[in-house]
C-alpha positions in Angstrom: 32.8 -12.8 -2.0 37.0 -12.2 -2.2 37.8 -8.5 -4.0 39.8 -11.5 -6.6 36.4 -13.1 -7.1 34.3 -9.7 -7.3 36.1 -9.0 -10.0 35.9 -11.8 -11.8 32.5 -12.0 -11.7 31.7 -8.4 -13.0 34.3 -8.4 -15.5 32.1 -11.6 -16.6 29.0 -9.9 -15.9 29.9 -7.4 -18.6 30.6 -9.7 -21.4 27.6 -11.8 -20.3 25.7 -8.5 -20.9 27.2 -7.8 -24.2 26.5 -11.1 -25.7 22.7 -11.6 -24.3 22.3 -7.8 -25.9 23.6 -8.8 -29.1 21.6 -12.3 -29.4 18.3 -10.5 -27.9 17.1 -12.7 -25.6 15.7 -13.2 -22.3 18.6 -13.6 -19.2 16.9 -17.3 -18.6 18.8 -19.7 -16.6 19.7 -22.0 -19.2 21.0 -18.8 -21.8 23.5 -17.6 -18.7 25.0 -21.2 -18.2 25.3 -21.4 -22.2 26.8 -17.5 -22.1 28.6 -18.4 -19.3 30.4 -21.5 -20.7 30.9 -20.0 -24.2 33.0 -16.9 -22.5 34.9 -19.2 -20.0 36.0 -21.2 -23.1 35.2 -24.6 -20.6 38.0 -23.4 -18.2 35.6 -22.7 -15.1 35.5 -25.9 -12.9 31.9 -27.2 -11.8 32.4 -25.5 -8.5 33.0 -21.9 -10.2 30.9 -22.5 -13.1 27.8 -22.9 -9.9 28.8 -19.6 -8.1 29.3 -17.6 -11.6 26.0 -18.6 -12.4 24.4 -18.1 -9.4 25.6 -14.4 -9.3 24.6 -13.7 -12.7 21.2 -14.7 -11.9 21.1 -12.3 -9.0 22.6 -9.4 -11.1 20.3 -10.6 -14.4 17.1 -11.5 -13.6 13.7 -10.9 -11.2 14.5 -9.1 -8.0 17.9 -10.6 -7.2 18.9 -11.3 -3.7 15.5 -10.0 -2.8 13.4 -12.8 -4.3 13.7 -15.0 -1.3 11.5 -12.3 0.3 9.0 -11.6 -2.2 8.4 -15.4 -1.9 7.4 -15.0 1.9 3.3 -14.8 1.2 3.8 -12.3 4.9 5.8 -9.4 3.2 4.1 -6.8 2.3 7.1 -4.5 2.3 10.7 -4.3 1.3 12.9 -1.8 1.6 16.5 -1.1 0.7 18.7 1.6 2.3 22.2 0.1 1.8 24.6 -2.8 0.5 23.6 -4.5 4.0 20.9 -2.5 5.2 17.5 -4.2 3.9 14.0 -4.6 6.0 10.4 -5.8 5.7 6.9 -5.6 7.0 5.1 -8.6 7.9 2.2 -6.8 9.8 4.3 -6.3 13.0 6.0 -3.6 12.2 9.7 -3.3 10.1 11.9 -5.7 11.3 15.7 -6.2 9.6 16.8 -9.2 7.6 20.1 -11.1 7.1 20.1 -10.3 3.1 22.9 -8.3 1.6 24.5 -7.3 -1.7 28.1 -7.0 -2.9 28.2 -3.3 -2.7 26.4 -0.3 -3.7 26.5 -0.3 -7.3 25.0 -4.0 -7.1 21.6 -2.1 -5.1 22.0 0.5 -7.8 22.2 -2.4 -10.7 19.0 -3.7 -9.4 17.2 -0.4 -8.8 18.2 0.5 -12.5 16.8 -3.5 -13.5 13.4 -2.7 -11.8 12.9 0.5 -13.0 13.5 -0.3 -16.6 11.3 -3.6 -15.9 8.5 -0.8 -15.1 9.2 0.9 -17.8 10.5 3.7 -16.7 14.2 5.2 -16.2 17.0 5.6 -13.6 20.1 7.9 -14.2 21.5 10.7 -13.1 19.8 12.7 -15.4 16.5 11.0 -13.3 17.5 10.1 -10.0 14.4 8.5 -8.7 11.2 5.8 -10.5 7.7 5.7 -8.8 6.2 2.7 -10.8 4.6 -0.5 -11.0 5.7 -3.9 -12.2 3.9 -6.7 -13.1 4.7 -10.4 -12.1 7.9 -10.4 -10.4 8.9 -13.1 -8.2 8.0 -16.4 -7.6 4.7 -16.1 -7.2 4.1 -13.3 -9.8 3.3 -10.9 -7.4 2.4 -7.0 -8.8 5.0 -4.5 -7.3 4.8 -0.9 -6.4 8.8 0.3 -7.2 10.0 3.5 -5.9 14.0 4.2 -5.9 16.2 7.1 -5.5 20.0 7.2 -6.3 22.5 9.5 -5.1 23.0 12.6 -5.0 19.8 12.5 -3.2 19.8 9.8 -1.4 22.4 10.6 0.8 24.0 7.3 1.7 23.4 5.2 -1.3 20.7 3.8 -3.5 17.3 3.3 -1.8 14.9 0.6 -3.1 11.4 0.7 -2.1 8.7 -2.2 -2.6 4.9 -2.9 -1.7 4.0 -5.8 -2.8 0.4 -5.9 -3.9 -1.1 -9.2 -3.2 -4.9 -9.0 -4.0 -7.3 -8.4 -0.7 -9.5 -11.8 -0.8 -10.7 -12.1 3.2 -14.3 -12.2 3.3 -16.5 -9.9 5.6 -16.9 -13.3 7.7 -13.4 -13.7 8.0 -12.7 -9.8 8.9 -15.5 -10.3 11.4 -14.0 -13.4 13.3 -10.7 -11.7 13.3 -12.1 -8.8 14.9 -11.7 -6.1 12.3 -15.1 -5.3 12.4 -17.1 -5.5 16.0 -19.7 -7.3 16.8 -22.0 -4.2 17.5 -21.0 -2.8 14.9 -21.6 -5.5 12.0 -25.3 -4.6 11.6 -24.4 -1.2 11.0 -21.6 -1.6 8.4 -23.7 -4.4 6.4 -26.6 -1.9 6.2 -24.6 0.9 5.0 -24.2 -1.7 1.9 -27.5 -3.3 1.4 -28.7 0.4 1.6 -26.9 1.6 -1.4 -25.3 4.2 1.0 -22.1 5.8 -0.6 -18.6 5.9 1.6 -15.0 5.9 1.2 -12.5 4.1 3.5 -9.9 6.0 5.2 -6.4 5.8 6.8 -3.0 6.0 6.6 -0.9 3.5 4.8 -0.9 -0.1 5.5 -3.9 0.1 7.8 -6.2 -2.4 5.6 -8.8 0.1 3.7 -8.8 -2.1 0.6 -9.1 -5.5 2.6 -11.8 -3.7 4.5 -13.0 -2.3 1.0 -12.8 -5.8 -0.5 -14.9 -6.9 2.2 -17.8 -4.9 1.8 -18.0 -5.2 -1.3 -18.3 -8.8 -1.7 -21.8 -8.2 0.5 -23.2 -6.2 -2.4 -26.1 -8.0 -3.9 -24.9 -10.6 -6.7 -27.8 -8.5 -9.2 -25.5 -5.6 -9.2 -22.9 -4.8 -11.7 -19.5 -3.2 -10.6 -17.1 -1.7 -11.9 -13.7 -0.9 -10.0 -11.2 1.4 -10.8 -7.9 1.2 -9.5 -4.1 2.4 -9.5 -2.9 -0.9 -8.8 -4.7 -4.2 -8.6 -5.5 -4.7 -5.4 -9.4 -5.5 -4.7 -11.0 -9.0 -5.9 -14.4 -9.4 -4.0 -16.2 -12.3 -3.9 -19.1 -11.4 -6.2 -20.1 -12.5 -9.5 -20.0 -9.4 -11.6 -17.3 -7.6 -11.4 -15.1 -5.6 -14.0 -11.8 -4.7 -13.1 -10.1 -1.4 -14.7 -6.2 -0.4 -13.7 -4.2 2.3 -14.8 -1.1 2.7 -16.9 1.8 4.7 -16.1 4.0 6.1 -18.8 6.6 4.3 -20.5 10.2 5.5 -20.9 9.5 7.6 -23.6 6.9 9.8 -21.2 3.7 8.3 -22.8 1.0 5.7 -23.0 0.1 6.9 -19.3 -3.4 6.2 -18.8 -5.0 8.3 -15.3 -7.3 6.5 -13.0 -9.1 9.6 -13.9 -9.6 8.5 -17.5 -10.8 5.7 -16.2 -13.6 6.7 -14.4 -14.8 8.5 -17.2 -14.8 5.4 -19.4 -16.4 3.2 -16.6 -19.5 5.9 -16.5 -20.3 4.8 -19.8 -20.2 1.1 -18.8 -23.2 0.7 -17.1 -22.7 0.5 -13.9 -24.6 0.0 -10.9 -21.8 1.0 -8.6 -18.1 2.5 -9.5 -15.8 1.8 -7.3 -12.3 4.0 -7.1 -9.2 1.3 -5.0 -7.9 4.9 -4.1 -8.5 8.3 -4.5 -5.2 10.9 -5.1 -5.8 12.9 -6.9 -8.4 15.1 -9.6 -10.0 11.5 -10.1 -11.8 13.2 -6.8 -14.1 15.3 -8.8 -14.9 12.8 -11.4 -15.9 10.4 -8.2 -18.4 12.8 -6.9 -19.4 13.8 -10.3 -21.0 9.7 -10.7 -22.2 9.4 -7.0 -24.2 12.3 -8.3 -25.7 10.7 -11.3 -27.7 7.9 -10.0 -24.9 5.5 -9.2 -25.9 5.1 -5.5 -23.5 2.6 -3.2 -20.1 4.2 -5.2 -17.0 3.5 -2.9 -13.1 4.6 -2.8 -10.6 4.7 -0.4 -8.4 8.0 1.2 -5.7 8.5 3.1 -6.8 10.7 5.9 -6.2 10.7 9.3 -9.2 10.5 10.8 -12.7 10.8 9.4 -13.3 13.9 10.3 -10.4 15.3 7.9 -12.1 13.6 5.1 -13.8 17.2 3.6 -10.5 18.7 3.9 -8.9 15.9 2.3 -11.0 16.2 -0.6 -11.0 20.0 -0.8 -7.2 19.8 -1.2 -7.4 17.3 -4.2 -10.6 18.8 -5.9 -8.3 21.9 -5.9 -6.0 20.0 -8.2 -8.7 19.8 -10.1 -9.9 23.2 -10.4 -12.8 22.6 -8.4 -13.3 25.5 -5.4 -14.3 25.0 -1.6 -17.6 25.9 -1.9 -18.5 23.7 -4.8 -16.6 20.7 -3.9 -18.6 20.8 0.2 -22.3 21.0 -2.9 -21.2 18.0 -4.8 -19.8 16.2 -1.0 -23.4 17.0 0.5 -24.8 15.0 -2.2 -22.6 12.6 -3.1 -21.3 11.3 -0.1 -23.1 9.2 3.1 -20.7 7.7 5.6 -17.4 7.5 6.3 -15.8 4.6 7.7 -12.1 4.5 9.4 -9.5 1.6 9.6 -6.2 1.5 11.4 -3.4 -0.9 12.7 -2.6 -1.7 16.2 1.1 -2.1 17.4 1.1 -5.7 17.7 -0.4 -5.7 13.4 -3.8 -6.1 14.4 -6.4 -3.8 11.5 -9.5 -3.2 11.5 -12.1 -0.9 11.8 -12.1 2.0 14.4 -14.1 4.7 13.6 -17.7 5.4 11.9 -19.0 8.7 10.8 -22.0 10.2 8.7 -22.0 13.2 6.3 -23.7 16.7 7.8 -24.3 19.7 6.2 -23.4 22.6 8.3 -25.5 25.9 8.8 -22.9 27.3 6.0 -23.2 24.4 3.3 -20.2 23.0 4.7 -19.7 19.3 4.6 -18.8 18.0 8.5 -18.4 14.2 9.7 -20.4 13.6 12.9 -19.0 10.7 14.5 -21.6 7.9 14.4 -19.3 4.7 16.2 -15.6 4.7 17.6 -13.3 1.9 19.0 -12.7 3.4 22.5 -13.9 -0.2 24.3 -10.9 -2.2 23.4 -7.1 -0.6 24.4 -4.3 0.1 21.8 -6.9 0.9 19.1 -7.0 5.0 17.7 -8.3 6.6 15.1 -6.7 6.3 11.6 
């Protein structure tokens, strides 16, 4: 786009605005074309009437020059570090795309957009959004948002998207694809049919809810389940299921409600299982607290590195909590029976690579004893 041009368009852009504030309505396509004619007074030819409303779109509504990739079903990542500078994940690691804005304050325009589509805000006075918005893009995808502006980001606005498509492979699926191993299958299914409890671990992007999502659609159709999440993420194949998600705070600071609240309220729901998409936080205690009331088979997932650094894990977010060392490693004992490990390979492969079972130590001290790794197969390692 010409500088002429530029600054035609956001000189436009600003009365477009103006009007579509005072008549209150949604930025549709056909309210920007009728904006757009009644401030050009019919003097735009066909030609300039298509790229006005084509930027105003961008600038206006959804995710801008980024909806073309939230449309790819393979993203599972966006992210935004300049004007010209924008990448994705598709399972093979980040790889750059030819998409680009005008200039910095059209990433910043769309940072502040999102952000106050999540209900949250963006300014100087708040230089960076961690939020979650619903249905945006073509296929109504939910979005994890996190941007930062400067100061602190350094060389410009940086936008930030995980794109939450819901994990729906089935165990046989994850099987055939090799996520789980052959010798191994008997051993995970049991840990279900059993009623064992476990949490999934790794680092991000590595597949714990897929692999989550899996095993859950193995537990018995009788069974009622109720599954807690930040975002909504898991959907397993099973025919009672009730789905519980979060709510961040609105731009006021609050209507926030914590998955922690929520596994309070799904304790009263008669369950058979409770199951928590991800564990952050002091939600940790209130997770041990139902695995240690009769709800056998609970699951969540962690980030950890390996499953061995799972009791640490935990002691550093029961501490959040107020819960000390030596009672969190008394609930753990109790609470907890396996631990299973998922990472990505290089080439995108996930899957599982690591199995262990809870031990008590000689000092009441929760250890993992390693019960099944990945070592047969090369570029696999621990999460």
């Amino acid at each position: 786009m010409t500088a002429p041009s530029a600054l035609r368009h956001a000189v436009l852009l600003d009365r477009v605005r103006e009007q579509l504030a005072a008549r209150s309505v949604e930025p549709d396509a056909e309210t920007i074309a009728e904006v757009v004619r009644s401030e050009s007074g019919g003097l735009l030819s066909d030609t300039d009437l298509l790229a006005a409303l084509r930027y105003l779109h961008t600038e206006l509504v959804g995710a801008g020059p980024l909806e073309a990739l939230l449309a790819d079903s393979a993203v599972t990542d966006i992210l935004v570090t300049g004007p010209d500078r924008v990448w994705i994940e598709r399972g093979a690691g980040l790889e750059r795309v030819p998409v680009a804005f005008d200039d910095e304050a059209s990433v910043r325009r769309l940072a502040v957009r999102l952000a106050l589509g999540a209900g949250r805000r963006l300014d100087d006075a708040q230089p960076w959004v961690d939020g979650r918005l619903a249905g945006i893009g073509r296929h109504g995808y939910a979005v994890r948002l996190h941007a930062m502006i400067p100061p602190l980001a350094l060389d410009g606005t940086c936008i930030s998207l995980r794109v939450l498509r819901s994990a729906t492979m089935d165990f046989a699926t994850l099987v055939a694809n090799g996520g789980i191993p052959e010798p191994v299958r008997d051993l995970v299914t049991g840990v279900v049919a059993q009623r064992r409890a476990f949490v999934v671990v790794g680092g991000t992007g590595a597949g714990k809810s897929t692999f989550l999502n899996c095993l859950l659609g193995q537990v018995d159709p009788r069974e009622r389940m109720v599954i807690v999440e930040d975002a909504p993420e898991l959907d397993p194949q099973h025919p009672h299921v009730v789905r519980l998600v979060a709510r961040a705070p609105n731009v006021e600071g609050i209507g926030e409600v914590s998955v922690r609240t929520l596994v309070r309220q799904a304790l009263r729901m008669r369950p058979d299982r409770i199951i928590v998409g991800e564990v952050r936080g002091p939600e940790v205690i209130d997770l041990l607290t139902a695995l240690n009331t009769g709800h056998e088979g609970c699951a969540g997932t962690l980030h950890a590195n390996s499953v061995a650094e799972v009791p640490a894990r935990m002691e550093a977010l029961a501490a959040l909590g107020g819960i000390g060392r030596t009672a969190l490693h008394s609930q753990l004992a109790a609470a907890l029976d396996v631990v299973f490990g998922v990472a990505r390979r290089p080439d995108g492969r996930r899957g599982l690579v690591e199995v262990g079972a809870v031990d008590v130590a000689a000092d009441g001290t929760v250890v993992i004893r390693s019960l099944w790794s990945r070592t047969d197969e090369p570029g696999w390692s621990s999460p």
